[in-house]
mmCIF file of the N, C-alpha and C atoms, coordinates in Angstrom:
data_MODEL
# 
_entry.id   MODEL 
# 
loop_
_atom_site.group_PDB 
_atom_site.id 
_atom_site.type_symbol 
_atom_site.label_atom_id 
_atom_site.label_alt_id 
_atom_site.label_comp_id 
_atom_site.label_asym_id 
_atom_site.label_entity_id 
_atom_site.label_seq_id 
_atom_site.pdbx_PDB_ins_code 
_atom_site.Cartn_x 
_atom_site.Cartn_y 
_atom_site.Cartn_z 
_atom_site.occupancy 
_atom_site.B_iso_or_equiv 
_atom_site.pdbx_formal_charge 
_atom_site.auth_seq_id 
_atom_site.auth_comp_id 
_atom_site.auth_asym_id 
_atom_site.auth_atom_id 
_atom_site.pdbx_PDB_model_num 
ATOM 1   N N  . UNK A 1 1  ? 10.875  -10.612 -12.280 1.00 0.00 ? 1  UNK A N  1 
ATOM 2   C CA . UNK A 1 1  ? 11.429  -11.500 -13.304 1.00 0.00 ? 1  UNK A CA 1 
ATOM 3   C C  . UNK A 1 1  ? 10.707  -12.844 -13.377 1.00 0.00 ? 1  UNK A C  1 
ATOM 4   N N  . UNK A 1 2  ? 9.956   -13.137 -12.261 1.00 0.00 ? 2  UNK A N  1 
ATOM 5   C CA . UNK A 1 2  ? 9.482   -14.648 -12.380 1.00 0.00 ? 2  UNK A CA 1 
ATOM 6   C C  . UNK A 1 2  ? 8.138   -14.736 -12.464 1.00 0.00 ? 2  UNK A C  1 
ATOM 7   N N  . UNK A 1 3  ? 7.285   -13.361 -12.575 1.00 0.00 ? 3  UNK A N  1 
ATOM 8   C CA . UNK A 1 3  ? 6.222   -12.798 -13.133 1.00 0.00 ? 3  UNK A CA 1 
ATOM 9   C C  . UNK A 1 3  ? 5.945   -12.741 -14.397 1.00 0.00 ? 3  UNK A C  1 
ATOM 10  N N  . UNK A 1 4  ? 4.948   -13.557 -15.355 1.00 0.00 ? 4  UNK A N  1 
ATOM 11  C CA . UNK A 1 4  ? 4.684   -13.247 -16.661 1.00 0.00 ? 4  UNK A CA 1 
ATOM 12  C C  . UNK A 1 4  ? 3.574   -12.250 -16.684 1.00 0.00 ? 4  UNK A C  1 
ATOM 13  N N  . UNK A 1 5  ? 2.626   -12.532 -15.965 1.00 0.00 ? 5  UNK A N  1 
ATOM 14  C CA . UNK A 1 5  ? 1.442   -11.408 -16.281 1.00 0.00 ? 5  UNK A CA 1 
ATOM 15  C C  . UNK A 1 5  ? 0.825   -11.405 -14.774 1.00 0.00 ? 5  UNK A C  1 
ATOM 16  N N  . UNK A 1 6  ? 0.195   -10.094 -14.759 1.00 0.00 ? 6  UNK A N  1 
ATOM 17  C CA . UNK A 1 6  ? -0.037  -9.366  -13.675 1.00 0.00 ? 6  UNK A CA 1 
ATOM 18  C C  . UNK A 1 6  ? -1.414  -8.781  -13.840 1.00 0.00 ? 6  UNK A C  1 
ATOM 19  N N  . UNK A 1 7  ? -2.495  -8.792  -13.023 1.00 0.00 ? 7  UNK A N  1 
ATOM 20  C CA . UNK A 1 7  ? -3.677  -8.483  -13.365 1.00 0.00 ? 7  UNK A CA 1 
ATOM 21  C C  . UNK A 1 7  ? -4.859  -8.487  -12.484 1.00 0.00 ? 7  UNK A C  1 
ATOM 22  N N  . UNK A 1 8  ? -5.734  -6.842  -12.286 1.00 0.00 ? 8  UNK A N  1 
ATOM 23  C CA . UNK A 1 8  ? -7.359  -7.374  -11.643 1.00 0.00 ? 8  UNK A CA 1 
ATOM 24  C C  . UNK A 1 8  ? -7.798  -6.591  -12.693 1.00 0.00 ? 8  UNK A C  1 
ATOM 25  N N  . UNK A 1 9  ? -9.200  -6.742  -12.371 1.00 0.00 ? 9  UNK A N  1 
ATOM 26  C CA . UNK A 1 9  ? -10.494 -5.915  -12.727 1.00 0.00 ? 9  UNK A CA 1 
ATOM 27  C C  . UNK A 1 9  ? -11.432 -6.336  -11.501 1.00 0.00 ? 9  UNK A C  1 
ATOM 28  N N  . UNK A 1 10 ? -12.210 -5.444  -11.456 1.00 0.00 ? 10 UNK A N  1 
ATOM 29  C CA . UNK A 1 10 ? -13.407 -4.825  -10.700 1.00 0.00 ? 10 UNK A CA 1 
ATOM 30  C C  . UNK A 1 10 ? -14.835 -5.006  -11.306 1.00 0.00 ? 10 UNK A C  1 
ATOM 31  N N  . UNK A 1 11 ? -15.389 -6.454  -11.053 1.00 0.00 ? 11 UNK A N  1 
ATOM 32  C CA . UNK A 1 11 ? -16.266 -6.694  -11.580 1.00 0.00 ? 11 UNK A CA 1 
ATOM 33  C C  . UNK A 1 11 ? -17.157 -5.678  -11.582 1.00 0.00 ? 11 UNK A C  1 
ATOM 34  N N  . UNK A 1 12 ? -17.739 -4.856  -10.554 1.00 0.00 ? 12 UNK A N  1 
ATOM 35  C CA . UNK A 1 12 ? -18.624 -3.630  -10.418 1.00 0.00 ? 12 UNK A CA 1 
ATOM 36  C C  . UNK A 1 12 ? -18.239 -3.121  -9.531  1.00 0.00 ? 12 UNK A C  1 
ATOM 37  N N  . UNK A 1 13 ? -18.306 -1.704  -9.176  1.00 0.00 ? 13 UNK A N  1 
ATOM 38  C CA . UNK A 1 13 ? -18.255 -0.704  -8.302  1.00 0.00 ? 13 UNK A CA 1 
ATOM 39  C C  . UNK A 1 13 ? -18.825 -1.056  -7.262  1.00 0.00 ? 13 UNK A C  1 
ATOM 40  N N  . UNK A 1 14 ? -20.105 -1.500  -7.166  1.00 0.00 ? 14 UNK A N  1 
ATOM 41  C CA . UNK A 1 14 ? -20.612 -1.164  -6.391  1.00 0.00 ? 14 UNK A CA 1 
ATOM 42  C C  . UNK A 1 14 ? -21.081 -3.033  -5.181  1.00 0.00 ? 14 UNK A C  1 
ATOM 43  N N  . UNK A 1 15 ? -19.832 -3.595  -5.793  1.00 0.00 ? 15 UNK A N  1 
ATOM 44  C CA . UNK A 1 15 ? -19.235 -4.534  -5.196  1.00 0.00 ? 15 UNK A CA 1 
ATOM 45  C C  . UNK A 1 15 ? -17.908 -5.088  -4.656  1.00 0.00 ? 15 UNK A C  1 
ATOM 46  N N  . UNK A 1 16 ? -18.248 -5.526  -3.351  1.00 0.00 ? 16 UNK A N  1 
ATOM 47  C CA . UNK A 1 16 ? -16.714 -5.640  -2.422  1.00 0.00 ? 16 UNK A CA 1 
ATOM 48  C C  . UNK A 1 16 ? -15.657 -6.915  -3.327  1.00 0.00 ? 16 UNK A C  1 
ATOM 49  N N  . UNK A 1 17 ? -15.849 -6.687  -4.522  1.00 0.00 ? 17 UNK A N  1 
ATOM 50  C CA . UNK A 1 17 ? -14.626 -7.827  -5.475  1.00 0.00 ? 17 UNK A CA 1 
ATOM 51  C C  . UNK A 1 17 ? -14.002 -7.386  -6.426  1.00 0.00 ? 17 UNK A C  1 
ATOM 52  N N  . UNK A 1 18 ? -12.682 -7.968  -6.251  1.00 0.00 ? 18 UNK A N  1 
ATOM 53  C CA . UNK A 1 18 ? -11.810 -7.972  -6.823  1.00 0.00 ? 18 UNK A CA 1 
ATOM 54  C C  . UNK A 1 18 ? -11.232 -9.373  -7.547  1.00 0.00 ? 18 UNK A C  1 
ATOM 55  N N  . UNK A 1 19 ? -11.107 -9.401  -9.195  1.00 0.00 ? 19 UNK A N  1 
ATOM 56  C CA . UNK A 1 19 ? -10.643 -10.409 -9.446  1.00 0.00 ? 19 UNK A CA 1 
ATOM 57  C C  . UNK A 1 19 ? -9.065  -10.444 -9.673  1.00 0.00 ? 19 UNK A C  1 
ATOM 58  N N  . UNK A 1 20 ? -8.048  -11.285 -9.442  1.00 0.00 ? 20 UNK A N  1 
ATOM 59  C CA . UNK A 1 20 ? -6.899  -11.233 -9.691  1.00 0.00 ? 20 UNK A CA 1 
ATOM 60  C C  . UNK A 1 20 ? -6.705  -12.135 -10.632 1.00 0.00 ? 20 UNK A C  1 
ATOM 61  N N  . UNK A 1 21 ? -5.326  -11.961 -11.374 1.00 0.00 ? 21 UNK A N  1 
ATOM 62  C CA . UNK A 1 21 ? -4.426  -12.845 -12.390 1.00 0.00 ? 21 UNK A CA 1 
ATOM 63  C C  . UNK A 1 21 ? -2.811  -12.692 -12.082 1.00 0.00 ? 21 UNK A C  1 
ATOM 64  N N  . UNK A 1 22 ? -2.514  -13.676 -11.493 1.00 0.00 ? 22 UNK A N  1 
ATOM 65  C CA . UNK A 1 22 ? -1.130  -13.759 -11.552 1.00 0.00 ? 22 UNK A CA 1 
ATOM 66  C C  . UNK A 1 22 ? -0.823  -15.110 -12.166 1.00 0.00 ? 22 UNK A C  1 
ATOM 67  N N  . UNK A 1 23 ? 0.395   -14.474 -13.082 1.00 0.00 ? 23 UNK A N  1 
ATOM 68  C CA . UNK A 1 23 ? 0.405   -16.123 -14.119 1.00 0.00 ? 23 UNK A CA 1 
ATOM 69  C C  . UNK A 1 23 ? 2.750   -15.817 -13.879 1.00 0.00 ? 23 UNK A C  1 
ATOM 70  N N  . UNK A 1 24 ? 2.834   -16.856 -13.608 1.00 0.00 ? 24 UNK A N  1 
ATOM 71  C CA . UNK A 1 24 ? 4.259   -17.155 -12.972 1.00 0.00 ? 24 UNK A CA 1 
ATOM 72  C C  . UNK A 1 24 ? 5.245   -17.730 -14.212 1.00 0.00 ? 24 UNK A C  1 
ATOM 73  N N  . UNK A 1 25 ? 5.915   -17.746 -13.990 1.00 0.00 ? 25 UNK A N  1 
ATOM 74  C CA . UNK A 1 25 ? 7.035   -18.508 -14.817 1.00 0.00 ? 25 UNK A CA 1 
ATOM 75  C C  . UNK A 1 25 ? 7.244   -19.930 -14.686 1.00 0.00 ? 25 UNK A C  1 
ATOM 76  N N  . UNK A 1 26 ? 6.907   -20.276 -13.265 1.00 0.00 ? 26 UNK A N  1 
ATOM 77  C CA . UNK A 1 26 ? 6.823   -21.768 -12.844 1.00 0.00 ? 26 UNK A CA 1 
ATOM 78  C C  . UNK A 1 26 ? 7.619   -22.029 -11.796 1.00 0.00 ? 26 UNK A C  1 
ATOM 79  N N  . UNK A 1 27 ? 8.740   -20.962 -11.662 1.00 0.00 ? 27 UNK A N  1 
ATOM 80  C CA . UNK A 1 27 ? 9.948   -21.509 -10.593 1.00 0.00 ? 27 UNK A CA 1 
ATOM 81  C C  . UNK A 1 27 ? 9.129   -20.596 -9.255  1.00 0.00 ? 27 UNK A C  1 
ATOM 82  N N  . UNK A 1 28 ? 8.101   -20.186 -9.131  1.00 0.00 ? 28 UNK A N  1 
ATOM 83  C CA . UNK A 1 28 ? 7.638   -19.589 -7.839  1.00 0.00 ? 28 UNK A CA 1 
ATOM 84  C C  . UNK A 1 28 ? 6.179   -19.558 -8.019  1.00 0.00 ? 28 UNK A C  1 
ATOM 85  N N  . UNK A 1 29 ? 5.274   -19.519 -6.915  1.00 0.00 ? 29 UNK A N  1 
ATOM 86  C CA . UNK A 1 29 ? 3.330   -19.772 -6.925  1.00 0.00 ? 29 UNK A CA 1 
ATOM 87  C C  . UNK A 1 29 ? 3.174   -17.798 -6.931  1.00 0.00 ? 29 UNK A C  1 
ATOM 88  N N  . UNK A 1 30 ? 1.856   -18.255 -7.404  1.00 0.00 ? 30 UNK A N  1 
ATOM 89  C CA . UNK A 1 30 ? 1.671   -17.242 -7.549  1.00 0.00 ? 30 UNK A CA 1 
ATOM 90  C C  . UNK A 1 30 ? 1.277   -16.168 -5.995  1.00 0.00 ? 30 UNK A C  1 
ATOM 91  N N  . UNK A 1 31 ? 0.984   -17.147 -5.302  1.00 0.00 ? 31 UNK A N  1 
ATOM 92  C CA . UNK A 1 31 ? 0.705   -16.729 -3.590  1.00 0.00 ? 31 UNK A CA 1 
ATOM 93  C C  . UNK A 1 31 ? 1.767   -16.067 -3.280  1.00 0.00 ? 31 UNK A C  1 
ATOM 94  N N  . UNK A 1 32 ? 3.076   -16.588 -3.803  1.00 0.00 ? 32 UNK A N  1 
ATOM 95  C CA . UNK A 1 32 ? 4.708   -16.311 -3.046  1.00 0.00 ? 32 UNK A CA 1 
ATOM 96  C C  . UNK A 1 32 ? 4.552   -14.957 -4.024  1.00 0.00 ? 32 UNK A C  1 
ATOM 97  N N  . UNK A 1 33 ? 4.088   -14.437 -4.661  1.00 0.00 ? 33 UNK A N  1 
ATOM 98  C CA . UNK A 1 33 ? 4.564   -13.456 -5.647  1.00 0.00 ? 33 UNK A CA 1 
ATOM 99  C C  . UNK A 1 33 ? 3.634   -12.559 -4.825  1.00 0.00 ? 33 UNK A C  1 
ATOM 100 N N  . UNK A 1 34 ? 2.160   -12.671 -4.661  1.00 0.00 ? 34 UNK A N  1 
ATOM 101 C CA . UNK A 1 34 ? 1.106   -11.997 -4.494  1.00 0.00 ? 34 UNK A CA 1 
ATOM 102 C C  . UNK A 1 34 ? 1.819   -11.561 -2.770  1.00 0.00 ? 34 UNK A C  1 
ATOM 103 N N  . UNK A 1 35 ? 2.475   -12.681 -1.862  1.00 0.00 ? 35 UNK A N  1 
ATOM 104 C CA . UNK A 1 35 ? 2.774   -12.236 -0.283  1.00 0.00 ? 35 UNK A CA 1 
ATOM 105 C C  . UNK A 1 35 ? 4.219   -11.175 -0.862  1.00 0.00 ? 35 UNK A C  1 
ATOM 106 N N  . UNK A 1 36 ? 5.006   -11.733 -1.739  1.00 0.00 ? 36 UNK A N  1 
ATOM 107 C CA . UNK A 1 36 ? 5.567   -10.420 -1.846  1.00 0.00 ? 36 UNK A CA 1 
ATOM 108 C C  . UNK A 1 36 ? 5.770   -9.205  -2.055  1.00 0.00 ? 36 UNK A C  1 
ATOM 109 N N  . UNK A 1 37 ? 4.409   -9.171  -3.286  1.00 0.00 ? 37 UNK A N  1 
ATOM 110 C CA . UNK A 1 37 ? 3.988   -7.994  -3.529  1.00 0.00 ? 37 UNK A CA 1 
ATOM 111 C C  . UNK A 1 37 ? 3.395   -6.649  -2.193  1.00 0.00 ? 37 UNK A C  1 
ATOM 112 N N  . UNK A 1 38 ? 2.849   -7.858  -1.908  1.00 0.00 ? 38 UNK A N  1 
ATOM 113 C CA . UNK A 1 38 ? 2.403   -7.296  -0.513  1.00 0.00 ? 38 UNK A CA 1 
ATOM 114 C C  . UNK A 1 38 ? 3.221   -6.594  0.559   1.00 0.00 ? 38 UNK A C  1 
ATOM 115 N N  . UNK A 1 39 ? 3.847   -7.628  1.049   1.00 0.00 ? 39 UNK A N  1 
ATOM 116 C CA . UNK A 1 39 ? 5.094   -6.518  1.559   1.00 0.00 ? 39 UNK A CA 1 
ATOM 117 C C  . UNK A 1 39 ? 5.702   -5.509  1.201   1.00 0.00 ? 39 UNK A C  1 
ATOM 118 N N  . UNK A 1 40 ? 6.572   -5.707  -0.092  1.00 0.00 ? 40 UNK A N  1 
ATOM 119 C CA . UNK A 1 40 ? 6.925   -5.054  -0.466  1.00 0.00 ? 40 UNK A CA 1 
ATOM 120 C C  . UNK A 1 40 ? 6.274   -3.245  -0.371  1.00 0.00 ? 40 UNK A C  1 
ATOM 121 N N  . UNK A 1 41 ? 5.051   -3.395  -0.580  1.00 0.00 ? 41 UNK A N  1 
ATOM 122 C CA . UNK A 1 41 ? 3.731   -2.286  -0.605  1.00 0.00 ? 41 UNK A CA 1 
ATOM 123 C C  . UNK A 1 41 ? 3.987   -2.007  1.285   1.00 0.00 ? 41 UNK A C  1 
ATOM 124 N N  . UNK A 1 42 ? 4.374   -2.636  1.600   1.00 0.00 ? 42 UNK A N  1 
ATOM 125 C CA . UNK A 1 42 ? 3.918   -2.344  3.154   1.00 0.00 ? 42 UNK A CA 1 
ATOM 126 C C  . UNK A 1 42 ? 4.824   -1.568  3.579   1.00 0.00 ? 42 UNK A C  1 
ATOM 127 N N  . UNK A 1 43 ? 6.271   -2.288  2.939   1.00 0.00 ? 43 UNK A N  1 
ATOM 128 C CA . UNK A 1 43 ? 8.135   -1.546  2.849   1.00 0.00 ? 43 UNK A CA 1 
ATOM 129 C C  . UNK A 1 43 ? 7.836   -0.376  2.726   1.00 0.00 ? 43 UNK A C  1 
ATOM 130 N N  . UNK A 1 44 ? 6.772   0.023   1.051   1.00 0.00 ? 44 UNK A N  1 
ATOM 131 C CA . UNK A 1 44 ? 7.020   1.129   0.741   1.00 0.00 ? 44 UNK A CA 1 
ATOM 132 C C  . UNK A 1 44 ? 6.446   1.958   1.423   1.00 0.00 ? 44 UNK A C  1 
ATOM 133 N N  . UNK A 1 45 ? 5.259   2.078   1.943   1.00 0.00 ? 45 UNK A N  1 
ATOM 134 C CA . UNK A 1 45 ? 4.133   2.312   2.554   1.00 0.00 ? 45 UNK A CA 1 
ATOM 135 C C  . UNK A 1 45 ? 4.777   3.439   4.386   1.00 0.00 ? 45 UNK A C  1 
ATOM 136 N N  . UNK A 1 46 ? 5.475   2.556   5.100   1.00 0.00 ? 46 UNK A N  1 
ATOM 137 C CA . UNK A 1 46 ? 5.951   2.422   5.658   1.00 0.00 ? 46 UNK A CA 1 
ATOM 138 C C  . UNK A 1 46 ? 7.099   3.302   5.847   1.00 0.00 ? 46 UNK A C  1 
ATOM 139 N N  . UNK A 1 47 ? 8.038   3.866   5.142   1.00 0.00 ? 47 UNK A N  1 
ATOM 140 C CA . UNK A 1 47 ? 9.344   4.539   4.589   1.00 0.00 ? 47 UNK A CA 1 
ATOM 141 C C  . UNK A 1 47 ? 8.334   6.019   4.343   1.00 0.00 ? 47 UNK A C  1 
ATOM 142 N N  . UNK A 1 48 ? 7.366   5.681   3.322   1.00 0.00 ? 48 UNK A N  1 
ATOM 143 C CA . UNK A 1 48 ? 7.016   6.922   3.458   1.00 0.00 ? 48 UNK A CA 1 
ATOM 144 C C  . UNK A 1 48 ? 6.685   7.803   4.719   1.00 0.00 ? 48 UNK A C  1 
ATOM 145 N N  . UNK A 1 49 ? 5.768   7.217   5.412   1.00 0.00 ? 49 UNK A N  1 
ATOM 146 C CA . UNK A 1 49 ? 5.221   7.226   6.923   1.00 0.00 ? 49 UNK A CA 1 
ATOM 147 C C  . UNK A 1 49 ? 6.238   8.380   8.105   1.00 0.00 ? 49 UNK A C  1 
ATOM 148 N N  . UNK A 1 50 ? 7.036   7.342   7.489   1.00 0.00 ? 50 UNK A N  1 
ATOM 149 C CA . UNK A 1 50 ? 8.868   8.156   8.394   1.00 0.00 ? 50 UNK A CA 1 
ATOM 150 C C  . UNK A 1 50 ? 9.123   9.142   7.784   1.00 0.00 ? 50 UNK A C  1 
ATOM 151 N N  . UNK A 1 51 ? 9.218   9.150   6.244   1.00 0.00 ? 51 UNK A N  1 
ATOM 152 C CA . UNK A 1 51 ? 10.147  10.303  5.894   1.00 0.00 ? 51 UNK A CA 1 
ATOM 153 C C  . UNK A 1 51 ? 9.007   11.394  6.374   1.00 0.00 ? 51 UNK A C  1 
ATOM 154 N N  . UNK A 1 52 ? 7.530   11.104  5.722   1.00 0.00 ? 52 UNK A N  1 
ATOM 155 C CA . UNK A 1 52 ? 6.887   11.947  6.319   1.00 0.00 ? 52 UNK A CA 1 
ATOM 156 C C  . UNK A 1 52 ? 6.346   12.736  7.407   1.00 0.00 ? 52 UNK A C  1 
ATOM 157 N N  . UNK A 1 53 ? 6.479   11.715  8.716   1.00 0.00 ? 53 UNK A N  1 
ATOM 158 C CA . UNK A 1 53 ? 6.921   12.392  10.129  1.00 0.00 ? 53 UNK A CA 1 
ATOM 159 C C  . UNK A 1 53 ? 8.378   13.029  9.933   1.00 0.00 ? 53 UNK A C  1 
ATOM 160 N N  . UNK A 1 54 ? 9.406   12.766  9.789   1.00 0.00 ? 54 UNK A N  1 
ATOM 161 C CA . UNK A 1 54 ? 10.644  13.635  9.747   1.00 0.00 ? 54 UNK A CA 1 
ATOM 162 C C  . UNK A 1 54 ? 11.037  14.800  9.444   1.00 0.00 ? 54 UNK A C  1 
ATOM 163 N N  . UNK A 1 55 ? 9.716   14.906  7.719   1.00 0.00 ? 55 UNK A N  1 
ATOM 164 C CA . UNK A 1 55 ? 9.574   16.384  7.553   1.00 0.00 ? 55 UNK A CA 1 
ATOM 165 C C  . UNK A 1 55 ? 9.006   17.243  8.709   1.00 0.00 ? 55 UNK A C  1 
ATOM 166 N N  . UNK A 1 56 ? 7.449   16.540  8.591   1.00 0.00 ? 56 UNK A N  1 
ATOM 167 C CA . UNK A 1 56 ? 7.021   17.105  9.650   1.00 0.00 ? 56 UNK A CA 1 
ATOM 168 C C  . UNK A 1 56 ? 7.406   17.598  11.189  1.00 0.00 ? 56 UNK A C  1 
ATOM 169 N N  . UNK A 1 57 ? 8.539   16.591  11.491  1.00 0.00 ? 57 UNK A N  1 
ATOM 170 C CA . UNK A 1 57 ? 9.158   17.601  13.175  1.00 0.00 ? 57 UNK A CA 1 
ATOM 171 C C  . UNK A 1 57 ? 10.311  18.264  12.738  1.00 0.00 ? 57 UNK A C  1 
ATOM 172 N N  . UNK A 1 58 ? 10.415  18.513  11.426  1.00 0.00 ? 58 UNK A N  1 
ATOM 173 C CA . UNK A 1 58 ? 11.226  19.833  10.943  1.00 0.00 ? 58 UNK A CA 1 
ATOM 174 C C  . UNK A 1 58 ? 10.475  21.218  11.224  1.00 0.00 ? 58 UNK A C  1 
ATOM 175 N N  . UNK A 1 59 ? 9.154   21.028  11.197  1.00 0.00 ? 59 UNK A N  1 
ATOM 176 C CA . UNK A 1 59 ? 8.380   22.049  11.301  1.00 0.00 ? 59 UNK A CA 1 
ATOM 177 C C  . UNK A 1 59 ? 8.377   22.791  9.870   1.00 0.00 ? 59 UNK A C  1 
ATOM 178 N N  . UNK A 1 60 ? 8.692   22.865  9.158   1.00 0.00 ? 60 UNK A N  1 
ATOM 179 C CA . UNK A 1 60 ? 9.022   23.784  7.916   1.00 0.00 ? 60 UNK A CA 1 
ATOM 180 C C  . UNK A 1 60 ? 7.823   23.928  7.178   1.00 0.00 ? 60 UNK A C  1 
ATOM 181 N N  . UNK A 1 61 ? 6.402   23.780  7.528   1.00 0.00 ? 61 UNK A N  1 
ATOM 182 C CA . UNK A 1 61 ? 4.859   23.602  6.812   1.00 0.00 ? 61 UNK A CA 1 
ATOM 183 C C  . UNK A 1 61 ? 4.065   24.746  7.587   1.00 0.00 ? 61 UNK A C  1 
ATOM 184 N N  . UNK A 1 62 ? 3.046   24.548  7.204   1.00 0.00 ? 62 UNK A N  1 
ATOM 185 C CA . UNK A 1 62 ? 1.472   25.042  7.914   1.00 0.00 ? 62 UNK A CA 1 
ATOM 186 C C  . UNK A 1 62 ? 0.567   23.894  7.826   1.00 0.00 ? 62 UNK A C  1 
ATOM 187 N N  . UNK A 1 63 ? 0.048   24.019  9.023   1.00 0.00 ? 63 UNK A N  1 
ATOM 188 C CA . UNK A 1 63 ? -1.166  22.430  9.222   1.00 0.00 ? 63 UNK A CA 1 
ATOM 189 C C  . UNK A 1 63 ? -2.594  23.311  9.087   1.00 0.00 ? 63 UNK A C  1 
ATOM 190 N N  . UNK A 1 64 ? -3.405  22.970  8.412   1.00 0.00 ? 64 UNK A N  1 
ATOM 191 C CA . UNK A 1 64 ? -4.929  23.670  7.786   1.00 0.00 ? 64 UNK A CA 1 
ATOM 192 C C  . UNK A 1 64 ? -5.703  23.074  8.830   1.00 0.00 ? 64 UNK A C  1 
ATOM 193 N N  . UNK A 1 65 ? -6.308  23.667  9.518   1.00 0.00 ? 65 UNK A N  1 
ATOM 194 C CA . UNK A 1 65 ? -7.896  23.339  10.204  1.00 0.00 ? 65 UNK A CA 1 
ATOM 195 C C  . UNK A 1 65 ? -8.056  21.662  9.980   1.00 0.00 ? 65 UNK A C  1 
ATOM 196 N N  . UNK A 1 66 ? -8.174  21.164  10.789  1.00 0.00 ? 66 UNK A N  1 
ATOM 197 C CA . UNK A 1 66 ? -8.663  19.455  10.824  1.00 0.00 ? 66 UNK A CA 1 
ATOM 198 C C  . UNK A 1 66 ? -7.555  18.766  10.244  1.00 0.00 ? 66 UNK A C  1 
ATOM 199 N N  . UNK A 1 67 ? -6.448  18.779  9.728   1.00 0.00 ? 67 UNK A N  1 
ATOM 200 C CA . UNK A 1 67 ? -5.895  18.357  8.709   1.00 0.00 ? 67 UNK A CA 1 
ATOM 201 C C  . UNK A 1 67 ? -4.827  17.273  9.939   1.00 0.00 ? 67 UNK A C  1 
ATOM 202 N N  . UNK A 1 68 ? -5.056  17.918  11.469  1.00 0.00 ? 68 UNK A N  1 
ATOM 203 C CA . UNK A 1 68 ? -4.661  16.932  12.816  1.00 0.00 ? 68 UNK A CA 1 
ATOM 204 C C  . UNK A 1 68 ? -5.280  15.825  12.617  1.00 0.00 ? 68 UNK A C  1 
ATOM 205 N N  . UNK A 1 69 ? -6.781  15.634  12.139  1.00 0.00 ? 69 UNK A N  1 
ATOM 206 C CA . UNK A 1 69 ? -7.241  14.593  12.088  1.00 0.00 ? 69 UNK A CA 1 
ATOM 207 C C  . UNK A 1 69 ? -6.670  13.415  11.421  1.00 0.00 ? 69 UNK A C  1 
ATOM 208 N N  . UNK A 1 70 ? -6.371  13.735  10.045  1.00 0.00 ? 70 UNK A N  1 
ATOM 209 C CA . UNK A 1 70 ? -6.342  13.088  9.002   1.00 0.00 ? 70 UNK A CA 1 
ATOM 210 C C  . UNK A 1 70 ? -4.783  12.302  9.778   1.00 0.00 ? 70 UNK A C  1 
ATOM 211 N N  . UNK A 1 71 ? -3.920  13.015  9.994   1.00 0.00 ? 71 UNK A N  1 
ATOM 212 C CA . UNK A 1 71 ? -2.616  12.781  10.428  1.00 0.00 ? 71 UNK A CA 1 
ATOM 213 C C  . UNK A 1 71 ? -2.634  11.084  11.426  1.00 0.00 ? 71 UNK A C  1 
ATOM 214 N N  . UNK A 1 72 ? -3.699  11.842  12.335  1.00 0.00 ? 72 UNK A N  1 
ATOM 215 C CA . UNK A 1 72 ? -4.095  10.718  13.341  1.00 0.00 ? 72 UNK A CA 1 
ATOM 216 C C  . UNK A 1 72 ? -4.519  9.395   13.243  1.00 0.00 ? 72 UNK A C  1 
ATOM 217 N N  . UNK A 1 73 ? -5.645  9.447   11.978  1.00 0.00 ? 73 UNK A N  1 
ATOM 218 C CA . UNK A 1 73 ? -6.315  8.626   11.333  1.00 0.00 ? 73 UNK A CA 1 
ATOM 219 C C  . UNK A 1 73 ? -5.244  7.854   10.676  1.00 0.00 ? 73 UNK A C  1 
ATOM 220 N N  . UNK A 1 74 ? -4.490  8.370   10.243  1.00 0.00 ? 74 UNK A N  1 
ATOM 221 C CA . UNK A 1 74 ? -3.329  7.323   9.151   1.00 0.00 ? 74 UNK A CA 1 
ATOM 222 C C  . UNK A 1 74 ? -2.454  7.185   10.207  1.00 0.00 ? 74 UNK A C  1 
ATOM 223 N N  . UNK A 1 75 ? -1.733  7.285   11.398  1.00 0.00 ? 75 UNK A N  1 
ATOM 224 C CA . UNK A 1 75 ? -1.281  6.616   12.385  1.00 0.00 ? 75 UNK A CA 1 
ATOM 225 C C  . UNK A 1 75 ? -1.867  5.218   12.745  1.00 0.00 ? 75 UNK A C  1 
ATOM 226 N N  . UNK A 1 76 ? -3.196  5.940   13.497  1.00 0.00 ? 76 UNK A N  1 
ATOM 227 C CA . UNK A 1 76 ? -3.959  4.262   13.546  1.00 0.00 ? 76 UNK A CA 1 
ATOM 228 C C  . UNK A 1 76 ? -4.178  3.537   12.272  1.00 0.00 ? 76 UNK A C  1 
ATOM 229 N N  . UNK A 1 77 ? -4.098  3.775   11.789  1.00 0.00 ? 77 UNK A N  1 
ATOM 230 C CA . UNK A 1 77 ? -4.159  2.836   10.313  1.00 0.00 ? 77 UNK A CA 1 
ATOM 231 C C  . UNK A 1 77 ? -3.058  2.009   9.649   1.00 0.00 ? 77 UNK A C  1 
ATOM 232 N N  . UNK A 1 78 ? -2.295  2.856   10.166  1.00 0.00 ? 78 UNK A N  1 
ATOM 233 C CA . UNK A 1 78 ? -0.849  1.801   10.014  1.00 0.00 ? 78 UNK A CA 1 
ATOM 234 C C  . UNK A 1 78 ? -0.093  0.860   11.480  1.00 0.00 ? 78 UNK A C  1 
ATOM 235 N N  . UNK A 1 79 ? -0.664  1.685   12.522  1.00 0.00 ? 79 UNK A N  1 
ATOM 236 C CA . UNK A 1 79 ? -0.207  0.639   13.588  1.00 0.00 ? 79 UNK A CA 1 
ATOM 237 C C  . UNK A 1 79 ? -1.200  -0.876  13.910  1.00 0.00 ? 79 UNK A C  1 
ATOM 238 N N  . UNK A 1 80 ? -2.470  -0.961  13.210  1.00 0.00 ? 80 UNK A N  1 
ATOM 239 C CA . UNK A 1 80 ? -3.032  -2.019  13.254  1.00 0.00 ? 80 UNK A CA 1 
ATOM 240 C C  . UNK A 1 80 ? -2.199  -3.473  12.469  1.00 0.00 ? 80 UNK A C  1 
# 
């Protein structure tokens, strides 16, 4: 609600930038919007993580060749 416009582009591919636009209403910075956004992403991020281990020690799947890896890899990736 205290968000008017919301915005990147990707100057080139084949560069590490990102430009942003956050334009506010005035009663909050745009930093406070951008750290919330952030979290928020981390909330969601996070919830998934669980529900998705939970399925998983249901056992109710098949795990494909290497696919241990990938599992592992996004563990450490979220406990950093």
């Amino acid at each position: 609600p205290n968000v008017d416009f919301c915005g990147y582009s990707l100057p080139h591919p084949s560069e590490s930038k990102m430009h942003m636009r956050i334009q506010t209403d005035g009663t909050v910075s745009a930093v406070d919007v951008l750290n919330k956004g952030l979290d928020d992403l981390i909330e969601l991020v996070n919830h998934i993580r669980n529900i998705f281990h939970q399925r998983s020690e249901e056992g109710n799947f098949e795990v494909e060749e290497g696919a241990e890896f990938v599992l592992e890899e996004l563990d450490d990736l979220m406990d950093e």
